[in-house]
C-alpha positions in Angstrom: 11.9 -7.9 37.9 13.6 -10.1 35.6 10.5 -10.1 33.3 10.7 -6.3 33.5 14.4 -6.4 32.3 13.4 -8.2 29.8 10.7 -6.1 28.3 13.2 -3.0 28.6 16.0 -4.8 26.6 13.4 -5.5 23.8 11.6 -2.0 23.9 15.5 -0.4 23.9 16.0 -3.4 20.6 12.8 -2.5 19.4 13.5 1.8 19.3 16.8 0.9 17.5 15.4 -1.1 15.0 13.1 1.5 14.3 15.7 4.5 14.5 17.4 2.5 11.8 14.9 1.5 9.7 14.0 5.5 10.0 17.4 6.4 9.1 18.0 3.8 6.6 14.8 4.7 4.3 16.1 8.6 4.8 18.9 8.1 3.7 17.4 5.5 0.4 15.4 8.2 0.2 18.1 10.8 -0.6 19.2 9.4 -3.9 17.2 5.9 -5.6 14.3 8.1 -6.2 16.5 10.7 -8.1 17.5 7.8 -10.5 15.5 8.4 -13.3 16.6 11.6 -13.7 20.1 10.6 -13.8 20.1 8.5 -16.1 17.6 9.9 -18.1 19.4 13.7 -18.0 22.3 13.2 -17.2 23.1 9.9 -19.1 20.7 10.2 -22.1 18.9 7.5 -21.3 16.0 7.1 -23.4 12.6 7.8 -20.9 11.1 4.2 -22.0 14.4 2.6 -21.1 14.9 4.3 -18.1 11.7 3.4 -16.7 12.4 -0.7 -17.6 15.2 -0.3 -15.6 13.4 1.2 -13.1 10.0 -1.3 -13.0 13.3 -3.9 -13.8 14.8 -2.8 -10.0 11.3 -3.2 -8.5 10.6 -6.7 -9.7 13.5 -7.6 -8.6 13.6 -6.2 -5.4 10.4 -8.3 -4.9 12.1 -11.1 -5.6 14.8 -10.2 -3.3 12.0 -10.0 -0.5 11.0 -13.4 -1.1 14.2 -14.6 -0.5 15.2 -12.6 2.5 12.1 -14.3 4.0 13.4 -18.2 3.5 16.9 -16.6 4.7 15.8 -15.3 7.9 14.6 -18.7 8.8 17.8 -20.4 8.1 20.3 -17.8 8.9 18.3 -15.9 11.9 17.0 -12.2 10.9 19.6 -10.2 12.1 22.5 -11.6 9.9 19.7 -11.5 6.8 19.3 -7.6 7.7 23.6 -7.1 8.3 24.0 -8.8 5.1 21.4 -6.4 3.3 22.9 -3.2 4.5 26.4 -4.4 4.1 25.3 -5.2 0.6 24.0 -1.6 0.6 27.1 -0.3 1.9 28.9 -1.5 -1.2 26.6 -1.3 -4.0 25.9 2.2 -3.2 29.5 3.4 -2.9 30.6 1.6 -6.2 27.3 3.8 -7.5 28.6 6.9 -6.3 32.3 5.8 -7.5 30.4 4.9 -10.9 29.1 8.5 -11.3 32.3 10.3 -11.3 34.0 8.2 -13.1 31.1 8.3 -15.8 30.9 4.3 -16.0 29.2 2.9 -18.8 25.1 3.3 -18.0 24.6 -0.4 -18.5 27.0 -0.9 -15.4 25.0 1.7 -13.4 21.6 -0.1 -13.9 23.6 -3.2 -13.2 24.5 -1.5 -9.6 20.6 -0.5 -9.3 19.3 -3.7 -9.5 21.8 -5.4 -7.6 21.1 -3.0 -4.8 17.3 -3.3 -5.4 17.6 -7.0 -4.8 20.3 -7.2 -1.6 18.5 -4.3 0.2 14.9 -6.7 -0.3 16.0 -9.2 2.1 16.0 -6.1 5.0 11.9 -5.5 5.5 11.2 -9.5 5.3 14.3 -9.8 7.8 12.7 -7.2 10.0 9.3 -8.1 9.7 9.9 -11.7 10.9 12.3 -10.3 13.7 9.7 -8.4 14.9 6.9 -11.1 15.3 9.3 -13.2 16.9 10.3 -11.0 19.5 6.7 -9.6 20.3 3.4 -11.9 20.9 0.2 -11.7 18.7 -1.5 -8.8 20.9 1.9 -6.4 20.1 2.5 -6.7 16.9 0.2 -3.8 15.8 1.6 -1.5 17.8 5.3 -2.2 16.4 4.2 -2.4 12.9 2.5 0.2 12.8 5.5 2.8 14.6 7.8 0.7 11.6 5.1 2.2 9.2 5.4 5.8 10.9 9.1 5.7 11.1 9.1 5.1 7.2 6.7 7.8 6.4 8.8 10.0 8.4 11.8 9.4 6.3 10.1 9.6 3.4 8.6 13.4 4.2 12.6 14.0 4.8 14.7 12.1 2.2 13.7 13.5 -0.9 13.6 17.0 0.6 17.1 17.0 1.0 18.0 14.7 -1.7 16.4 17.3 -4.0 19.3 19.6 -2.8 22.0 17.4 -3.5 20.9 16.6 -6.7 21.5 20.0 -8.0 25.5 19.9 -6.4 26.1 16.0 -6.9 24.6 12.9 -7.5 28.1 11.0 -6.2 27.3 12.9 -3.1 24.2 11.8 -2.5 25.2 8.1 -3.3 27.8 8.8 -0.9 25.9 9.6 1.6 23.2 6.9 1.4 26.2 4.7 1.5 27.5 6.3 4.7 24.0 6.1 6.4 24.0 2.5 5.5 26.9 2.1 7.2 25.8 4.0 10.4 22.9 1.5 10.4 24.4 -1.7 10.1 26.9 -1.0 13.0 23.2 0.4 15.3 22.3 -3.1 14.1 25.2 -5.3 15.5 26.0 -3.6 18.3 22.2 -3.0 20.2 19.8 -5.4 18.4 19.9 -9.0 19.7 19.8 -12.0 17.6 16.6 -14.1 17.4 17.6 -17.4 17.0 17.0 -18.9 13.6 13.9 -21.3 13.1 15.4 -23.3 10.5 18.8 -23.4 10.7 19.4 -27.1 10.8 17.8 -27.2 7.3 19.8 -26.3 4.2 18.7 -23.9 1.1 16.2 -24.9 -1.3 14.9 -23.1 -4.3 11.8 -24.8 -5.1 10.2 -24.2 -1.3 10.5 -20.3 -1.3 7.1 -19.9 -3.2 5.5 -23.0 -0.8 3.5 -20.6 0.8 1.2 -20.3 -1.6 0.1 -23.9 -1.4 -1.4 -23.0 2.2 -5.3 -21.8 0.6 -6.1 -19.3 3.6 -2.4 -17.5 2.7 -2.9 -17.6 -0.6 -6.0 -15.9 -0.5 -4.8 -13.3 1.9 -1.6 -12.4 -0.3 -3.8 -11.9 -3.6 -6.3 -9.7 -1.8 -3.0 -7.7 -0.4 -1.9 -7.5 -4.4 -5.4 -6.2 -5.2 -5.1 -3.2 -2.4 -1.4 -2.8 -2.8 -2.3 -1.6 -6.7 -5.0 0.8 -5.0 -2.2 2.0 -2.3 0.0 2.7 -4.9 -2.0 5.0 -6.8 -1.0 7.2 -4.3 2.5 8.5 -6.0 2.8 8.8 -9.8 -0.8 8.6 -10.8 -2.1 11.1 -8.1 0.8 13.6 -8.7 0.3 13.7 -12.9 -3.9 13.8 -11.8 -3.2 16.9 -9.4 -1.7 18.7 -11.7 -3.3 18.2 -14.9 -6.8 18.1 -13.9 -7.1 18.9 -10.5 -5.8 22.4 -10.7 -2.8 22.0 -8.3 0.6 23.1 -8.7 4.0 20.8 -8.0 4.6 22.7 -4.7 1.3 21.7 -3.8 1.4 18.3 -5.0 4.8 18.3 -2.4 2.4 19.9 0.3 0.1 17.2 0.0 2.4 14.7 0.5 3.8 16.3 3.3 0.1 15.7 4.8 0.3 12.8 3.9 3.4 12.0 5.9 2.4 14.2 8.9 -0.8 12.2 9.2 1.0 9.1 10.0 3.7 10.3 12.4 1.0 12.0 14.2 -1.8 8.9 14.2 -0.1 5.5 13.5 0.2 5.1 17.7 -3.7 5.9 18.0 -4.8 3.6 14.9 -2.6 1.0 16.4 -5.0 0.9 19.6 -8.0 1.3 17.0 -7.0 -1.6 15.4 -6.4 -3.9 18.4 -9.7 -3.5 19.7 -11.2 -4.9 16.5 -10.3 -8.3 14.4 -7.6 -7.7 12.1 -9.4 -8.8 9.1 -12.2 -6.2 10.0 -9.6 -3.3 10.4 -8.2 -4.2 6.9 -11.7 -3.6 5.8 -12.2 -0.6 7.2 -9.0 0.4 5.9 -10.0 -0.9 2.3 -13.7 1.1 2.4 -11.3 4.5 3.7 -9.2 3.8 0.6 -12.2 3.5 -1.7 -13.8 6.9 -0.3 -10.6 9.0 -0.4 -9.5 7.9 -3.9 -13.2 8.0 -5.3 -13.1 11.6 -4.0 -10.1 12.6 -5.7 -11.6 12.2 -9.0 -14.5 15.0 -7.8 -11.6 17.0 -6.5 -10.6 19.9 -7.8 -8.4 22.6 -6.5 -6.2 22.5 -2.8 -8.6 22.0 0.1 -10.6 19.5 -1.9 -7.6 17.3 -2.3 -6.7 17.8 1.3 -9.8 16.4 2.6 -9.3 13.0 0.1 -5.5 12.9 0.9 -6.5 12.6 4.7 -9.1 10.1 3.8 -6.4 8.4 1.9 -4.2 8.7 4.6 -6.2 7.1 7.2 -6.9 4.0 5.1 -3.1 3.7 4.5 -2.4 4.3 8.6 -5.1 1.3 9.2 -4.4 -1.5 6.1 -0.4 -1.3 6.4 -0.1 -2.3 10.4 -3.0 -5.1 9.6 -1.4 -6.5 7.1 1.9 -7.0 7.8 0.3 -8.3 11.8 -2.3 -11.0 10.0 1.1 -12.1 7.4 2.7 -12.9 10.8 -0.2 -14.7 12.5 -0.8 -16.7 9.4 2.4 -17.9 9.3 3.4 -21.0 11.2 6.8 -20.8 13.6 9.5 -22.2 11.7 8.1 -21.1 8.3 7.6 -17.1 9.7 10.6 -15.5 7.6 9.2 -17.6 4.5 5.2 -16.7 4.3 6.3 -13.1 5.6 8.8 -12.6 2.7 6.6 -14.1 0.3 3.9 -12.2 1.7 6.1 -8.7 1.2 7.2 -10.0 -2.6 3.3 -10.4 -3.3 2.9 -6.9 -1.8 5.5 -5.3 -3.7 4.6 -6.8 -7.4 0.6 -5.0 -6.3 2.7 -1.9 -6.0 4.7 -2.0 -9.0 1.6 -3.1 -11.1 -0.7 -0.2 -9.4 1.4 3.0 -11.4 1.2 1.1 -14.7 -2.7 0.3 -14.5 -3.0 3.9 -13.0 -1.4 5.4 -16.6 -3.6 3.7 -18.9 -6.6 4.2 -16.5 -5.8 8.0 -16.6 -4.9 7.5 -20.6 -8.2 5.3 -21.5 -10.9 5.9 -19.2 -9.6 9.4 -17.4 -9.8 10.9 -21.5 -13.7 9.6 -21.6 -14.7 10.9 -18.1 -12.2 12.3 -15.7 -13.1 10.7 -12.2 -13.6 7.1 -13.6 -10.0 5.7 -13.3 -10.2 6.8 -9.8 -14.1 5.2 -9.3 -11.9 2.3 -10.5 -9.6 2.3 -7.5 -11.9 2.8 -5.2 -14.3 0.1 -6.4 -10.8 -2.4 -6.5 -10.2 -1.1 -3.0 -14.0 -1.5 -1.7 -13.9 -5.5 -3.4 -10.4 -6.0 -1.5 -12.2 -5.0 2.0 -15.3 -6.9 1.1 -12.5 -10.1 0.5 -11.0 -9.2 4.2 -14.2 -9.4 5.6 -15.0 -12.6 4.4 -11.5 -14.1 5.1 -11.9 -13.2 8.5 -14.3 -16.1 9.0 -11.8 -18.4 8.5 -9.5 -17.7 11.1 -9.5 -17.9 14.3 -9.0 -15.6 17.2 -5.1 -15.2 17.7 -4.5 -15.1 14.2 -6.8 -12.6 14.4 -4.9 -11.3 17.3 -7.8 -11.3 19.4 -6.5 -14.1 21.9 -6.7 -13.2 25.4 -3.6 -15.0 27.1 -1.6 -13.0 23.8 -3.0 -9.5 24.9 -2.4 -10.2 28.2 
């Protein structure tokens, strides 16, 4: 009975955690994405500046994952994630505060990257809670609901932060700051501490990027840059590709995303099973060879129903790679070093993303001019050579790391 109890408190931790990261990215999601045009229309910011500040917030945000890692190990995750939203709280009410005040734009960007970089230690700080809280055999599932729960915010966030935009954009800073805050107090009040694996030890720069010096790691974070640069073809370059070539409309560039987004709510819980009856390295090449199909396929696309039937291709690759990933950076990572080779992990992850919409652009400008679907042959043949990598990593690990151990599942 007592075991029972105990499986209760962490499913009732584990819904929380999940209701706030659902929350928190809904509420992200009303505002940070509307930044460009804000300071671009609004402020007169020159479009080549305002997207350095932008890719500017996203490196450092990777950065800011790397360190929430090595904190979680030496402060415990759940201070590392109240810290991030508290640093949230603030940074996104001085934001709204800046707007209607009409502070200078170099102190706004100032505020966007200092958010970008506190809010980076909350997915490390999450991600290492999690696999210290569940065993090898559960970690799909829970990944792969934190994956859904995002996706879900994301199909509502922008929706609604659309609306706002055209009253206020202090409201809508307001507001993500007031989610924030709902989130962090969730946080304190129902999720229990894990204790920290490090916290005898004291801070040191020059071991946060130590990780890479473990060979198996360090091959598994560059093939996650190489399929985190396919993954994120999935925004910008796929929305201009729609529209100028494929025939689409921007309200049916937003349904396609929505499909996108209703895919995962609706399969992430099957794919999670899918996944755990196979090695994880395997379902990250499955995931890999669904990317390469559904992106190749989007260059032959043209017109609605063809890009329906590549987005859900693409969607399925996304609902497989993102839970197996984030499960093999936590089986790779040794105990007392979790938070650090998860974080580093995520900051490898993120500088993939951030790379993929700038290699995307020059594909579509250098290669898409020549012969329309080759930037997106490109992707998928990137994506195909990532899974091809996965497979062969998978021989070099063994079976809980490939969360395949039987007294795990059990």
């Amino acid at each position: 009975r007592l075991g029972g109890r105990v499986r209760k408190q962490d499913q009732t931790a584990l819904r929380t955690l999940l209701l706030c990261q659902g929350v928190l990215i809904a509420g992200l999601a009303l505002s940070f994405p509307f930044m460009t045009l804000y300071l671009h229309q609004r402020r007169g910011l020159p479009m080549g500046t305002t997207g350095l500040a932008v890719s500017l917030s996203m490196a450092v945000a990777a950065a800011g994952q790397g360190l929430g890692g090595e904190l979680s190990d030496l402060w415990g995750c759940k201070l590392v994630m109240i810290a991030s939203l508290a640093g949230r709280v603030t940074l996104t009410a001085l934001m709204a505060w800046a707007v209607v005040s009409a502070w200078p734009v170099s102190v706004v960007v100032g505020l966007l990257v200092g958010a970008g970089f506190i809010g980076g230690w909350y997915d490390p700080a999450v991600r290492a809670w999690i696999a210290q809280e569940h065993p090898a055999g559960g970690r799909v599932r829970a990944y792969g609901l934190l994956r859904a729960a995002i996706d879900a915010a994301w199909a509502v966030g922008p929706a609604v932060g659309g609306l706002m935009a055209a009253t206020s954009y202090a409201l809508m800073f307001s507001v993500t700051s007031a989610i924030c805050l709902l989130c962090l107090v969730l946080l304190v009040w129902v999720v229990p501490d894990a204790p920290a694996a490090r916290a005898a030890e004291g801070f040191d720069w020059g071991a946060l990027a130590s990780a890479r010096r473990d060979g198996r790691f360090l091959d598994f974070c560059v093939l996650t840059v190489a399929i985190s640069t396919v993954m994120s073809q999935l925004v910008a370059p796929l929305s201009v590709h729609a529209i100028a070539h494929g025939g689409l409309s921007e309200p049916q560039v937003g349904l396609l995303f929505g499909l996108n987004g209703t895919m995962v709510v609706l399969f992430q819980s099957s794919a999670a099973r899918v996944i755990s009856a196979r090695t994880l390295s395997g379902a990250a090449a499955m995931g890999c060879l669904l990317y390469a199909l559904g992106f190749s396929g989007v260059g032959f696309a043209r017109g609605a129903p063809a890009f329906a039937v590549a987005m859900a291709v693409v969607t399925l690759g996304e609902i497989v790679v993102s839970p197996s990933l984030q499960t093999l950076a936590a089986n790779l990572a040794p105990d007392r070093l979790r938070g650090r080779y998860i974080g580093f992990h995520g900051l490898m992850g993120q500088l993939g993303m951030a790379l993929g919409p700038l290699l995307g652009g020059l594909g579509q400008e250098h290669l898409g001019g020549r012969w329309i679907p080759a930037p997106w042959l490109a992707a998928g043949a990137l994506a195909a050579i990532s899974g091809w990598g996965f497979s062969r990593l998978g021989r070099r690990l063994g079976p809980a790391e490939q969360g395949l151990d039987p007294l795990e599942v059990s």
